[in-house]
N, C-alpha and C positions, 0 to 999 in steps of 0.2 A: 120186123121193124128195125130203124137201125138207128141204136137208141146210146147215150154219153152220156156216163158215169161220172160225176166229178166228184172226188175224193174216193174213189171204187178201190183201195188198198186198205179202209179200216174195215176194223170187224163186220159193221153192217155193208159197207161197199164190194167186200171178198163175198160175202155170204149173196147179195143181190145179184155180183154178175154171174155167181155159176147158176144163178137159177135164170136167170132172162139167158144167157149160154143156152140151158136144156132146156129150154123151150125154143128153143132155134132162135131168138133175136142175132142180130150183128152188132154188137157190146163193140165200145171203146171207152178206154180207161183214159180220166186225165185227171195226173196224181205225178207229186213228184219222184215217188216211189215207184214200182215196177209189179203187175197184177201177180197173183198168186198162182195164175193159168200160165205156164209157157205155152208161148203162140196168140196170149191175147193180144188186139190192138190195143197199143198204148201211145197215148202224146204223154211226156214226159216231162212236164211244166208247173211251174210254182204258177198258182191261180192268181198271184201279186204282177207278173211279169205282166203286163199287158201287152205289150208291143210283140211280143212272141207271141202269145195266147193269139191274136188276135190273127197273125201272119198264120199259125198253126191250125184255124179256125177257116180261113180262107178259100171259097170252095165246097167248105161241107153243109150237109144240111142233116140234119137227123130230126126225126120224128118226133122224139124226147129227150128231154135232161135230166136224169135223177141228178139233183142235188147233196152231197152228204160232205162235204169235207167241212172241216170245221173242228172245235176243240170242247166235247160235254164232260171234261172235269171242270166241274162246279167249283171246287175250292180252289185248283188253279187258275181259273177266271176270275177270280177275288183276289186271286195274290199279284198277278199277272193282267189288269186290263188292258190293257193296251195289245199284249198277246191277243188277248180273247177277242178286239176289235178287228183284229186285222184276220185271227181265223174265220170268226163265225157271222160278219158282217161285209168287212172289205172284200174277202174272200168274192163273193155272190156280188157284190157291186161290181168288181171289176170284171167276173165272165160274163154278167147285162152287158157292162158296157163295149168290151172285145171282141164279143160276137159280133158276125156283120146278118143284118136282120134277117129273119126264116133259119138263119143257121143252128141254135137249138133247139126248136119247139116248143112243146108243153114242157115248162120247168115244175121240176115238185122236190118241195125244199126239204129236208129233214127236219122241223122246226123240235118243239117240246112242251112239254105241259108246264114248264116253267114260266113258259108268257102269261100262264093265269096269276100268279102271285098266291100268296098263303093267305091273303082277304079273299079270295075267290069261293063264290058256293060250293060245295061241292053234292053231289057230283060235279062236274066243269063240262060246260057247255061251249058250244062253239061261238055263243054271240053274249056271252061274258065278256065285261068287259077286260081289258087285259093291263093288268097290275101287277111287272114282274117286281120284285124286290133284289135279285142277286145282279150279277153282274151278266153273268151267261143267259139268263132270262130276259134279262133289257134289249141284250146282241140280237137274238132271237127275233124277239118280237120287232125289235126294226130293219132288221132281213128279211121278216114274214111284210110288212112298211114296203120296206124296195120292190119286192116282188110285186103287190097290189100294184106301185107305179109302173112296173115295166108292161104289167095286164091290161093296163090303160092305154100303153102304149102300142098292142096287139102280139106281146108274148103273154099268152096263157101261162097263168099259174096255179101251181095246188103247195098248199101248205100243211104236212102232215105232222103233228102235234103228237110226237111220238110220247109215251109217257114210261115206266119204270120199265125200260129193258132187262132182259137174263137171259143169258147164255153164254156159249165160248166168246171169249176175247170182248164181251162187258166188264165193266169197271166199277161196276154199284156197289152196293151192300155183299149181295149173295158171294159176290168174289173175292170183297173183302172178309165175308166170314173162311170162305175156303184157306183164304188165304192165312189165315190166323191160325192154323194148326202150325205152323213153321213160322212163324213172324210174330209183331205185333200184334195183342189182343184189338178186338174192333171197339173203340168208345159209345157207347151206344145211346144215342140222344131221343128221345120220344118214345118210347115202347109201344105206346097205342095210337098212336099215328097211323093212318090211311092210308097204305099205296096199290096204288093199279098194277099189279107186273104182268107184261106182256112179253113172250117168249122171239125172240129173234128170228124166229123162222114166219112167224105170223107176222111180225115189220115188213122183213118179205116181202111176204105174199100182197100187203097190202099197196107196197109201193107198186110191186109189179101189175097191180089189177089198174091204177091210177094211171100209170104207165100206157094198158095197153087201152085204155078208153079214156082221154083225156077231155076235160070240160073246159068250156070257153072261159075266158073272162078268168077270176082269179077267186078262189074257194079256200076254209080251212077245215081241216077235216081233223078230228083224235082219230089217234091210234092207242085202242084200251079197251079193255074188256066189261066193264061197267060194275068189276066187281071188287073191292078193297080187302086187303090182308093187313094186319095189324104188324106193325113192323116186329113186333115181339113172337109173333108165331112163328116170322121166318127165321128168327133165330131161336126160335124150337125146333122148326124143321131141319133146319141144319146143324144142331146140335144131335140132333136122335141118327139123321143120317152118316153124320161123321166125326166120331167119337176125338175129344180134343180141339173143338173150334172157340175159340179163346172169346168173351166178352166182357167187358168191365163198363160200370155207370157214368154217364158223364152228364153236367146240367145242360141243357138246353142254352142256345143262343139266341132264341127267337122263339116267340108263340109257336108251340104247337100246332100243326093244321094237315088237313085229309088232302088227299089228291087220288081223285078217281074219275075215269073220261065218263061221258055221255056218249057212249059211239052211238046215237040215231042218226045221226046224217050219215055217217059213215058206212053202217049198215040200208040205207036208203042208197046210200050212191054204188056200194057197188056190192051189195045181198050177200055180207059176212061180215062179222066181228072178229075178233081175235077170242080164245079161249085160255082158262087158268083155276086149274084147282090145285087143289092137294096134292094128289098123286103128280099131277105133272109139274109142280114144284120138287116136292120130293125126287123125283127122276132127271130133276134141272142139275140140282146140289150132286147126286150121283155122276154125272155125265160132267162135270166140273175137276172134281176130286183125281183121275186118274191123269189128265193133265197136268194139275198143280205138282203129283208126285213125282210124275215123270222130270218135271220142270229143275226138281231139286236135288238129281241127279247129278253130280260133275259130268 
């Protein structure tokens, strides 16, 4: 398949094209940045430029779009909206609109569990309604908005409703506790809070499977494992794993609330979930730890 990365230089877009790469696809990266693959194709374009985008677009056709560029610091998009508008909404408006028609395919956006809001049931189901409260959560869900309208239009869309990533080069909790042996202790809000964490490699997997069997019309799908960690164990786990990771209490900002997927459509569409216990937490914080040290090396 010959399938366009946009935003394919963060964490999740390095990680998705070596794997669409080894499975043979014909990957092209368009990112203002430059792929982590020498030799990969790359358009070199701010997704804002339309007039280029668009002249650069010209001619091609590709089977699919993974979607991912965009900006998931949460407090950044609170301090910064108008930032957040132009990564994680205009961004996706302007490649709809740049493209010249057939020229991306099946788009599948990297949305979040944040479209649910913290009034949402949990576990969180796909036909919940969606009540984000943050800033990056409203972005979301009216990028997951745009997409419906462009599927209307006759580009297919999937909207993947990523939920608590972990792994190299995420930014979440788990990273910040690593990071807190050399830094700043981590403020720690909710202890017993609900989250879903789903391992980066299984994001992956999942985009890559949506990728290579793409559904008509326009669908939203979690990504998650349907199973909740209390935000207080992972900072046991990573406390036992790595002697020195700094926490201290802080009040809450807002109610309390769980967030954990519902993957049955998702295991209906394409027969797998993602997976997460203990051990492979534990082995998450481990596979963490020898980067950060490296890192603080002159």
């Amino acid at each position: 398949m010959r399938l366009l990365v946009a935003g394919g230089h963060g964490f999740l877009g390095r990680a998705l094209v070596a794997d669409l790469a080894l499975a043979g696809h014909a990957v092209t990266v368009l990112d203002r940045i430059g792929p982590a693959t020498p030799g990969q194709a790359w358009l070199p374009l701010d997704l804002l430029d339309v007039p280029r985008v668009r002249q650069a677009l010209s001619g091609q056709r590709f089977d699919a779009t993974a979607f991912l560029a965009g900006d998931p610091d949460i407090r950044r998009c609170e301090e910064d909206p108008l930032r957040s508008l132009h990564a994680n909404l205009a961004s996706l408006d302007a490649l709809l609109g740049a493209a010249p028609r057939d020229a991306l395919g099946h788009v599948v956006l990297a949305s979040s569990a944040a479209v649910y809001g913290p009034d949402a049931a949990s576990p969180n189901a796909e036909d919940a309604p969606l009540a984000p409260r943050s800033v990056y959560g409203t972005h979301k869900a009216l990028a997951e908005e745009r997409l419906r309208v462009a599927a209307r239009a006759g580009v297919g869309g999937t909207a993947l409703r990523l939920f608590n990533l972990v792994g190299p080069g995420c930014k979440g909790l788990l990273q910040l506790l690593v990071d807190s042996r050399h830094g700043n202790p981590v403020r720690l809000r909710g202890a017993d809070q609900l989250r879903d964490f789903v391992a980066v490699d299984d994001a992956v997997r999942a985009f890559a499977a949506v990728l290579a069997e793409p559904a008509p019309g326009f669908e939203a799908l979690n990504v998650g494992t349907g199973r909740g960690f209390r935000v207080g164990d992972l900072v046991r786990i990573a406390r036992e794993e790595l002697p020195g990771v700094r926490v201290e209490p802080a009040p809450l900002e807002a109610a309390p609330y769980d967030a954990v997927a519902d993957p049955t459509r998702l295991r209906q569409r394409i027969g797998w979930v993602p997976a997460m216990d203990e051990a492979r937490l534990r082995a998450t914080v481990r596979a963490l730890a020898p980067a950060m040290a490296h890192a603080e090396v002159p």
